[in-house]
Each structure stands twice: as structure tokens, then as C-alpha cells.
C-alpha positions as CSV (number, residue, x, y, z in Angstrom):
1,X,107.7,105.0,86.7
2,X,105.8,102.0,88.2
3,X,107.2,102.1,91.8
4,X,108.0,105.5,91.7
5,X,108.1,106.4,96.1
6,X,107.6,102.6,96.8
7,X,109.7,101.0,99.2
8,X,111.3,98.0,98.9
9,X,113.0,95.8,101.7
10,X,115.4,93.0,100.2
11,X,117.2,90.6,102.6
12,X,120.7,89.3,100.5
13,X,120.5,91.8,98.1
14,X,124.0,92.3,97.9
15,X,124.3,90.0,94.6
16,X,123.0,87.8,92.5
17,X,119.2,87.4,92.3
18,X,118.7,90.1,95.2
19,X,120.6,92.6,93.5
20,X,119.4,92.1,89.8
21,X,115.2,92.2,91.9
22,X,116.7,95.4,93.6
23,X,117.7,96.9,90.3
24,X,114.9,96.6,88.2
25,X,112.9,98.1,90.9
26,X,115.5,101.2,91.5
27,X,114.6,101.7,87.2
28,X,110.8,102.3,88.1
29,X,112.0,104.8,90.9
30,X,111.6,102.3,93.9
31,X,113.5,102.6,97.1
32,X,115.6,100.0,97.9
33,X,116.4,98.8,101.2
34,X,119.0,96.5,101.0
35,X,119.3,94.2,104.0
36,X,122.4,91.9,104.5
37,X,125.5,90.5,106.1
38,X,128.2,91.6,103.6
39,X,129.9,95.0,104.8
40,X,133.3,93.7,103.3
41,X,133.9,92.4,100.1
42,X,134.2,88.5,99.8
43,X,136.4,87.7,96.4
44,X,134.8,84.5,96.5
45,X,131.1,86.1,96.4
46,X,131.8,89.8,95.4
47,X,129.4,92.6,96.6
48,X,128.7,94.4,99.8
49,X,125.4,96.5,101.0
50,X,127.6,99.3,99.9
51,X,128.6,98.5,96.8
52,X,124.6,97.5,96.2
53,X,123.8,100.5,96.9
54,X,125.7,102.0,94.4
55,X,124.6,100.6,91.9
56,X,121.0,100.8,92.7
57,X,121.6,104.7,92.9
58,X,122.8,104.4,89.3
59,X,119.9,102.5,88.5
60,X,117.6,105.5,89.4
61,X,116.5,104.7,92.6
62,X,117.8,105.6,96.5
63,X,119.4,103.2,98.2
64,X,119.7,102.4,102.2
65,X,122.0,99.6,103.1
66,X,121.4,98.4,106.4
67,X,123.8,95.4,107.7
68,X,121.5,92.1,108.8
69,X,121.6,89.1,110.1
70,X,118.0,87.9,109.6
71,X,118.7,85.5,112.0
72,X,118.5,88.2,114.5
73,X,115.6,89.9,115.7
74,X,117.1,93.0,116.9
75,X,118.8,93.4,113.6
76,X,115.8,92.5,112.0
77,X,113.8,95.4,114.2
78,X,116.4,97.7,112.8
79,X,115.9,97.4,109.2
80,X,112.2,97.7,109.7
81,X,112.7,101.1,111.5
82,X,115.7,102.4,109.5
83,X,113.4,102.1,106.0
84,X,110.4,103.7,107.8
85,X,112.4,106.5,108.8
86,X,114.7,107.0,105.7
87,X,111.4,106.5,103.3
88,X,108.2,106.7,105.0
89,X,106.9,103.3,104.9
90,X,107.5,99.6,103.2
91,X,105.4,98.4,100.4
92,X,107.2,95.3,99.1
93,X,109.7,92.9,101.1
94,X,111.8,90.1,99.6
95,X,112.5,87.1,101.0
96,X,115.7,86.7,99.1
97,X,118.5,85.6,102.0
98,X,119.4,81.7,101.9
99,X,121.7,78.8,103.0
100,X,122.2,76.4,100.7
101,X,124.2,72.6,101.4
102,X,122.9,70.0,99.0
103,X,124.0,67.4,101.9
104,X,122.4,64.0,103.1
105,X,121.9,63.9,106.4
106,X,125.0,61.3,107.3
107,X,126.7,64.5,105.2
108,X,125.2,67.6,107.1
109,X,126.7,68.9,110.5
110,X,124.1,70.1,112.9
111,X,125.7,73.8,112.4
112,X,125.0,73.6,108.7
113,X,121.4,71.9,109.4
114,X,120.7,75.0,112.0
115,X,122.0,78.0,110.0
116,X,119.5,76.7,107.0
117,X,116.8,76.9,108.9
118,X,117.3,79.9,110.9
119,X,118.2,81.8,107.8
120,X,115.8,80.3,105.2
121,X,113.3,79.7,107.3
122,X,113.4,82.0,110.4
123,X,114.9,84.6,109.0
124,X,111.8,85.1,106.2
125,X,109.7,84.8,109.5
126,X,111.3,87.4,111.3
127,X,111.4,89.5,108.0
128,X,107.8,89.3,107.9
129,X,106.7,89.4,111.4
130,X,108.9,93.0,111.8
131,X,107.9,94.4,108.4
132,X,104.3,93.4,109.1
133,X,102.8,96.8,111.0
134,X,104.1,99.2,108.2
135,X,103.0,96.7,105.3
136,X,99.6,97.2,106.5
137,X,99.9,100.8,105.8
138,X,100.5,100.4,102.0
139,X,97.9,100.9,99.3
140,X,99.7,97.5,97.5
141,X,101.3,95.9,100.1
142,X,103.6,93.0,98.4
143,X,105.4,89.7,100.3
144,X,107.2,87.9,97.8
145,X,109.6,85.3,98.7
146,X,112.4,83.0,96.7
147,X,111.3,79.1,97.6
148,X,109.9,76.9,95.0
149,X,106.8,74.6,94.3
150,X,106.4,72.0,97.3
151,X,106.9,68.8,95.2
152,X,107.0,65.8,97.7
153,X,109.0,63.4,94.6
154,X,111.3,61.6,96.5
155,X,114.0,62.3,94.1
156,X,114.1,66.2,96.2
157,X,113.5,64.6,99.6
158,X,116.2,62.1,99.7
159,X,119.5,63.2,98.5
160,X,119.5,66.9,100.8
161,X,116.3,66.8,103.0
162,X,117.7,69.6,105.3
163,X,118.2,72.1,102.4
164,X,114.5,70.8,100.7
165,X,112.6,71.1,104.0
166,X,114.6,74.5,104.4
167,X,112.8,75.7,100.8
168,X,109.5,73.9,101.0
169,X,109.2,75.6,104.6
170,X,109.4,79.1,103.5
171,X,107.0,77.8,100.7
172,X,104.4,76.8,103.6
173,X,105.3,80.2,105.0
174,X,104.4,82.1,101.9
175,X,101.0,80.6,101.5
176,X,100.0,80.7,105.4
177,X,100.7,84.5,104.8
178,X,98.5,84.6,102.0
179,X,95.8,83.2,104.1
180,X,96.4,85.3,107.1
181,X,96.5,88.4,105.3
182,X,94.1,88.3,102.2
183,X,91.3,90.6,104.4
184,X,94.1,93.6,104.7
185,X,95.1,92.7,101.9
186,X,98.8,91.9,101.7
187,X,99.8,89.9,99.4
188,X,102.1,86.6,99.8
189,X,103.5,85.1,96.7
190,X,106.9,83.1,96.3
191,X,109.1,82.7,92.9
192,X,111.2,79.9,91.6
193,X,113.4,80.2,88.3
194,X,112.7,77.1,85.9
195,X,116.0,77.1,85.4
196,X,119.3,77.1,87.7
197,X,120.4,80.8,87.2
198,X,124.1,82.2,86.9
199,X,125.2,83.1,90.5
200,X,127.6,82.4,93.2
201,X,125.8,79.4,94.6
202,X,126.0,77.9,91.3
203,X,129.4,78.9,90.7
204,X,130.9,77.8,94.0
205,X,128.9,74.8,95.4
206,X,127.0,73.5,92.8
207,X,127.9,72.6,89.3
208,X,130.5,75.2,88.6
209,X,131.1,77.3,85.4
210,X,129.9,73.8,83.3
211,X,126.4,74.5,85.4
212,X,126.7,78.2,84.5
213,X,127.1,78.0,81.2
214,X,123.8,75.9,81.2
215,X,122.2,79.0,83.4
216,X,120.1,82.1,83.0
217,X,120.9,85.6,84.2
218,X,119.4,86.6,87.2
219,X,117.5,89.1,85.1
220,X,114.7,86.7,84.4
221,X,114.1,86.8,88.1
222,X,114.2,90.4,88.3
223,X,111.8,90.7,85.6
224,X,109.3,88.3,86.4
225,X,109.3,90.0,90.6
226,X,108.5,93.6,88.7
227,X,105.3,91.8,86.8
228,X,104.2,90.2,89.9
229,X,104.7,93.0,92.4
230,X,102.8,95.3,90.3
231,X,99.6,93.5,90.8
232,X,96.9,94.3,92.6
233,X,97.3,92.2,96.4
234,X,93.9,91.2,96.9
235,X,93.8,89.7,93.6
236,X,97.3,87.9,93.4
237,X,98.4,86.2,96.3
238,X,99.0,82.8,97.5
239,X,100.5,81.9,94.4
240,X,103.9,79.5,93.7
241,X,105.1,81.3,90.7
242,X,108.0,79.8,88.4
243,X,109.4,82.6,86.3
244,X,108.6,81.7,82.9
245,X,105.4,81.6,83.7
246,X,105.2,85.1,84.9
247,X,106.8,86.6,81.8
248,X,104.4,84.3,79.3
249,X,101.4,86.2,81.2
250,X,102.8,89.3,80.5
251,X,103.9,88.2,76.6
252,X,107.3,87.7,77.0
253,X,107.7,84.4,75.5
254,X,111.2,84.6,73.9
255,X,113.8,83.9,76.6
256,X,116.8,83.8,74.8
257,X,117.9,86.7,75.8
258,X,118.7,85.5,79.5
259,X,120.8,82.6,78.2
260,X,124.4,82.5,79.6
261,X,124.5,80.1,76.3
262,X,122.1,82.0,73.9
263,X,121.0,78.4,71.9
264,X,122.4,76.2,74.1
265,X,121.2,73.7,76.5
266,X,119.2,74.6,79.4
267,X,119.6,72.8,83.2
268,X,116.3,72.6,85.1
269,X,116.7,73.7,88.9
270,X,116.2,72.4,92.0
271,X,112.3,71.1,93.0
272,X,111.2,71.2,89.6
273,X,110.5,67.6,87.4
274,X,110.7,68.7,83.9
């Protein structure tokens, strides 16, 4: 198994994208260390760390749920030092926790503005920062983090700057790592899905089960993290990856398979112009 004794750290991996990522790598043995807020189940948003857990267990990997605010240091500190001692070191850590409030700025309290960037934003910082000293211990060291291409159109400026700063910022975060780290190496890469994927953000504050039906499974984002995290980190970092782009360079070119609608229309997410 590729990731057989790797450990993986995974902020919001309690559902959606996080969890199918934290599942594909529990199948190749991984660790998982699964780094969130929800302890209780939300029926809106359904999972918990130890639900995750469960299931990564069933996947074939072992599982560590740690509660976490990544807007909190301390908290932060804690995951860091709870995988270290549970697995002996971290190899690969996911950037996956994010607000999301597609808002103009007449349209977006100050609260909502602030918890974007401290989670998106400061919260991937904090990840990295606390995660860094045992990263540069790994023979394959991994950053990989969930923000798209930085595409300045004005159509993705205007209508929710807060959120699009929020997401090109962690974007600007990813390839400063990249810079700051290639001589260790550790490698800082970010994903995007081409397409708006089947989870509760898009369920609950975007388009709906219309805009789900027009979805792909988080699956394709899974996949495309296990072909990218496999790479060797001095030769594949500072990249903006989208995630059909990742599976055509490994010969996966037939997507339908991730279709919510196998055959039927497609809706192109956030950031992305065709």
C-alpha cells in the first residue's frame, strides 16, 4: 500500500471532500488524523471526528480524531503533538477546513468577513506553521491545500470579494510555501475541482439539490490528492492543480463515473472561466 505508515493531518475532515481525501488515503494504509470542530452531529451537515474515524478504520487505516478550531493556536499546537505521539511523525497535511458566504460586501457582516479569513486563511497558516518542524522530518513531506487558480476576472472579484480574497489568499499561501521550502524539500501544492462537487456547502448555501445533481462526488478529489501526494516533493510543488487534470496525467480520462448525473450536464465551480 502506497502510504502504508504515512501520516496524514486533515483539518475538516469530518465530511465531504475531507473525508472522501481521508479515505482514500486510510485504503493505501495511511494514518489519518482528522482535525475538526464537529464532536456532535449536525443533521444539517452530518458527521463528527468520531464518526470520521470510523469509517477511516473501515477503510484500512487508523484513525485519531482530535477536536480543532484552526483558528486557534493552542488547538492547533495540540493536533500537531497528538499525531506525533499517536504515529510518530506527519508526512502529508491538508488544508481542507473553509468558510464559505458568497456575499457582496453591503451583504457581508464583519463576523462573517472575519471567521473567512481566520479559518481559510489563518487557519491554513497556523496548520502549516505548527505542522512545519515534524514535516521536515519526512522522507516525502506533502502540503496540499483546497483553494483554486488565482484568476483576477472581475466576474470572481465583484459579486463575493471577501469569500474570493479568502481562497486566492490561501492560494498565495500555498505557492510562498513552495518557495520557502523547495531546499528541504516540502512540497506545497493546492487543488481545485473543475467542477462544483456534491457536498453540504452545495447542498445548503449554494445551489441546492438542482446544483447537486449537476455535481461530482467528492471522490474525484480524493483521487486526484492520492496521485499528487505520491510524488516526489522536490519535483512537484508549487503547483495550482484542478482535478481533472491530475487524473488525465495519470490516464484517467473517463470521468463519468463521478457524475451525480452519469450523462448529464456539468456546472463549472467557483474561480474557474470555462
Amino acid at each position: 500500500m502506497i502510504f502504508k505508515d504515512k501520516t496524514a493531518v486533515i483539518s475538516g475532515a469530518t465530511r465531504g471532500i475531507g473525508k472522501a481525501i481521508a479515505l482514500k488515503l486510510a485504503s493505501e494504509g495511511a494514518n489519518i488524523v482528522i482535525a475538526a470542530k464537529s464532536v456532535t452531529e449536525n443533521e444539517k451537515l452530518g458527521g463528527t471526528i468520531y464518526s470520521a474515524a470510523e469509517a477511516v478504520q473501515a477503510a484500512g487505516g487508523r484513525a485519531l480524531p482530535v477536536a480543532c478550531d484552526v483558528r486557534e493556536e493552542t488547538q492547533v499546537q495540540h493536533v500537531m503533538e497528538a499525531a506525533v505521539e499517536a504515529f510518530g511523525g506527519i508526512d502529508i497535511l491538508i488544508n481542507n477546513a473553509s468558510a464559505i458566504s458568497l456575499t457582496d460586501t453591503a451583504s457581508t457582516p464583519q463576523k462573517r468577513y472575519d471567521l473567512m479569513q481566520e479559518i481559510n486563511v489563518r487557519g491554513s497558516f497556523l496548520m502549516v506553521q505548527a505542522a512545519l518542524p515534524y514535516l521536515k522530518k519526512s522522507a516525502n513531506a506533502h502540503i496540499l491545500t483546497l483553494s483554486p487558480p488565482i484568476n483576477l476576472n472581475p466576474k470572481w472579484l465583484g459579486p463575493h470579494i471577501a469569500y474570493t480574497i479568502s481562497k486566492y489568499n490561501m492560494s498565495l499561501l500555498t505557492l510562498g510555501w513552495a518557495a520557502e521550502f523547495k531546499n528541504i524539500p516540502i512540497a506545497a501544492n493546492a487543488l481545485w475541482p473543475k467542477t462544483t462537487i456534491d457536498t453540504a456547502a452545495v447542498r445548503n448555501l449554494l445551489g441546492g439539490q438542482a446544483l447537486a445533481n449537476m455535481s461530482r462526488t467528492p471522490q474525484i478529489v480524493a483521487d486526484a490528492a492520492f496521485y499528487i501526494l505520491q510524488k516526489e516533493a522536490a519535483r512537484c510543488t508549487g503547483n495550482c492543480f484542478l482535478d481533472e487534470e491530475v487524473l488525465k496525467e495519470a490516464g484517467i480520462t473517463n470521468l463519468d463515473a463521478y457524475a451525480i448525473t452519469p450523462g448529464g450536464p456539468l456546472y463549472t465551480d467557483l474561480f474557474l472561466d470555462s
